[in-house]
N, C-alpha and C positions, 0 to 999 in steps of 0.2 A: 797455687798460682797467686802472686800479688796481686792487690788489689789496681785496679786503671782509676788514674785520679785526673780530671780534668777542671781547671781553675778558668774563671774570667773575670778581669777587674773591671772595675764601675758598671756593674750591671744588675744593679737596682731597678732600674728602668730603658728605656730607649732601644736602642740597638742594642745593649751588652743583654737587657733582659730574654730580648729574641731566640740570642745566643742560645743564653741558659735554658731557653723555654727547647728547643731545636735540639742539644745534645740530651739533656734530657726522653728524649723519645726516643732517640738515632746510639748517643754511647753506650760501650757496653761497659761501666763504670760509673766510679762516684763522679758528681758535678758541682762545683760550687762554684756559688753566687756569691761575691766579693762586694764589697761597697763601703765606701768613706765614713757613712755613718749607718749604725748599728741599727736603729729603731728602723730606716728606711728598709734597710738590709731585709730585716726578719719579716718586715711587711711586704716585702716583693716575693720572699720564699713560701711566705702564707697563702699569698693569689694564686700562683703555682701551686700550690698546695691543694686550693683548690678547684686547680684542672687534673688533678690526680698525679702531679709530678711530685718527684721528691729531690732538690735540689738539697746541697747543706750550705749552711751560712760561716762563713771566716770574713773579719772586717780587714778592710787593705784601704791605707792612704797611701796613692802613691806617691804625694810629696813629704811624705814622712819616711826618713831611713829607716829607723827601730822598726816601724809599721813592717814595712818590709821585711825587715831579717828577721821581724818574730814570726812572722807567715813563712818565710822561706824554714826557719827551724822547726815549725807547726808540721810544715807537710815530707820534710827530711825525718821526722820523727816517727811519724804516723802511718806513713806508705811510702818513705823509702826515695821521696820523692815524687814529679810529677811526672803527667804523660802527655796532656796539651794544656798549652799558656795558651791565654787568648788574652793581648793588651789592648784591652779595648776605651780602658777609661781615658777622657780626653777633653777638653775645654775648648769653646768659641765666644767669644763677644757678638753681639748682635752687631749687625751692621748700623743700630743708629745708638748706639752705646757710647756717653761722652768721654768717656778714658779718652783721655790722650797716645797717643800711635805707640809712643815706647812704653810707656804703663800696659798696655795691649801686649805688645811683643817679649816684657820681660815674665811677664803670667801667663803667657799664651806659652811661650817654648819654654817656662818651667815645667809645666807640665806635661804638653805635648811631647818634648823631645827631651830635656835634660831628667824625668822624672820616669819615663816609660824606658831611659835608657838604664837610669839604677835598677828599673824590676829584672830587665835584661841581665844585666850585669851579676845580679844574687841570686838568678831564680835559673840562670843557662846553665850553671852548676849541676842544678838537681832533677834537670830535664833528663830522662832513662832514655836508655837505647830506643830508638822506633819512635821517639817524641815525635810531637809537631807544637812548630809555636807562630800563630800569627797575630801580626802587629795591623791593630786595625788604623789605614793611613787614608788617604783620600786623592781624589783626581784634580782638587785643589792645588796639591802640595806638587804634580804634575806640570800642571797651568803656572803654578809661580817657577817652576824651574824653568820654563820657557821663555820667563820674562825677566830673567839674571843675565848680566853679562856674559859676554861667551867666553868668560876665561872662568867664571863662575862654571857656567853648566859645563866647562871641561873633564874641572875637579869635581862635583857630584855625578860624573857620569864615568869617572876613570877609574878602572880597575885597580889603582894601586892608593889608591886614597887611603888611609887607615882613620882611624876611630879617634885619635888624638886630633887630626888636624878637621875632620870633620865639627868633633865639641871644638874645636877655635875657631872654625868659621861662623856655628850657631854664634860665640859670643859676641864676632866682630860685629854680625848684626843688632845684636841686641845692643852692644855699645853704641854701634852708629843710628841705632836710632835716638840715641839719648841728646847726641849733638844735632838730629836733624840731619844727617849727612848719609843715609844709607842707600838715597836713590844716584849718588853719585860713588857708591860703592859698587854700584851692581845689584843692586837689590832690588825685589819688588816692593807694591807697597801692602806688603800681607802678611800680617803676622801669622795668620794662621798658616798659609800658602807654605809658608816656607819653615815652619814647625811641621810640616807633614812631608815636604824636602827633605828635612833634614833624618826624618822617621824611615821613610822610604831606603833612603842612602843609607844609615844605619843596619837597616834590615840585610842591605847587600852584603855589606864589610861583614857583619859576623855572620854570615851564610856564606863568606868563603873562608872565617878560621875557621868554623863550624866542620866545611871538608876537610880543612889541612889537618887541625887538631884533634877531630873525634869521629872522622872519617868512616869506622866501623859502626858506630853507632846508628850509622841511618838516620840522623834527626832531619825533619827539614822546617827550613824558618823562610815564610813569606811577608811580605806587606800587602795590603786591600786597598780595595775600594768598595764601602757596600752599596754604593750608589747616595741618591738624594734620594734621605729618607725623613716623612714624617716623623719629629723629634722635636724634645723643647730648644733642641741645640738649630735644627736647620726648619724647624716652621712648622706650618702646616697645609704650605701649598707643595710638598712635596710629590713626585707621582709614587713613591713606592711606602709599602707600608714596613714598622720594624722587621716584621716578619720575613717579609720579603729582602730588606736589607741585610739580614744576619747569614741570607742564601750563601753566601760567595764565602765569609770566614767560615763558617762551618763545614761548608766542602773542605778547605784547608785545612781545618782542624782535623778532619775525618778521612784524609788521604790515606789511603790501606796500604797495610803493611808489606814492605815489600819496593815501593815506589822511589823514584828517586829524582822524580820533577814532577809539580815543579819546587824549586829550591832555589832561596836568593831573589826570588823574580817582583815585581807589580803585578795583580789578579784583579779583574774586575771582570761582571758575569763568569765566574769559571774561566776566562781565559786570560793569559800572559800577554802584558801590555807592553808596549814599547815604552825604554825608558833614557 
């Protein structure tokens, strides 16, 4: 039997580390620990190391293509491919960060959204039969779709949207913030908010080619929320710890074989959120 290979990006520490710390005890497979830079990497798998885990270490930028397609050709080489994707790697500005709003917005949904879409994009290929791939998103990206024009939340909530006109919506935003003009586009004023909009709606659109085109495969691909969790990214007056934050994507990750929801959906605490 092949070996079960389980990846998750940027989890060096925070949430992604929880992840790793979590499959680690629960997979019954390899786990790797993914991360931008190298030294951080092998010093995260060390800690683990020593709580008696044994993660493996592969470096992954995800705003680097090559980075990508040489991991994608790493784990197509070595096992044939993967069996859960966990995109967890992802950026926020502090709320008193002097970046200017679109300087925010065009880093924030480089990475958040146009970057976790290329991992999508190289890595859905080589996801096996029975995969699971979750995209860690947030109740933010919720909260700013609330606060879009309602011809906005028509199209991120409509079944026929596809993947093209979604990456043109991401840009219209990022352009209209460059003139100052996006709160008169329909827009909120949240770069992050709406880089995890636009993650969420992602996750929908290729969770239903996902059924049309590989149908047999059984793969299921959701979005999260792990909640507010203590991290350098959300603070430290969090109420939940990483640990407790990694609860919900690694249910998803670990949805037993056989299941067939949930699929396509928003999850937070274990349950399917209206979206």
């Amino acid at each position: 039997m092949s070996t079960k290979v389980a990846v998750v990006t940027g989890s060096n520490k925070g949430i992604g580390l929880a992840i790793v710390r979590a499959l680690c005890k629960q997979y019954q497979g390899v786990v790797y620990l993914m991360s931008r830079d190298e030294g951080r990497g092998q010093e995260a798998v060390a800690a683990l190391g020593s709580e008696g885990l044994k993660p493996m270490f592969h470096q992954l930028d995800i705003n680097d293509l090559s980075s990508i397609t040489t991991a994608v050709a790493y784990f197509k080489d070595k096992y044939g491919g993967v069996d859960v994707l966990v995109n967890n790697a992802g950026i926020a500005f502090k709320g008193a960060d002097p970046a200017p709003f679109d300087v925010q917005a065009e880093v924030t949904l480089r990475t958040n959204f146009f970057a976790t879409r290329d991992m999508l994009t190289h890595f859905l290929p080589i996801v096996k039969a029975g995969g699971r791939v979750v995209n860690v998103s947030s109740f933010v990206g919720y909260r700013a779709l609330t606060q879009c024009s309602p011809a906005l939340q028509k199209r991120f909530r409509s079944e026929d949207i596809t993947e093209d006109e979604l990456v043109g919506l991401m840009q219209q935003f990022v352009d209209a913030t460059k003139k100052n003009e996006h709160k008169q586009g329909g827009w909120p004023e949240t770069a992050y908010g709406v880089s995890k909009t636009g993650l969420t709606t992602l996750t929908m659109i290729l969770a239903r080619r996902l059924s049309k085109e590989r149908q047999s495969d059984k793969i299921l691909l959701n979005a999260c929320c792990p909640g507010w969790v203590r991290t350098d990214m959300a603070g430290d007056k969090a109420p939940k710890s990483p640990d407790e934050g990694a609860i919900t994507p690694v249910y998803l990750a670990l949805l037993p074989p056989g299941a067939t929801d949930p699929h396509g959906k928003f999850v937070s605490d274990k349950e399917v959120q209206a979206w």
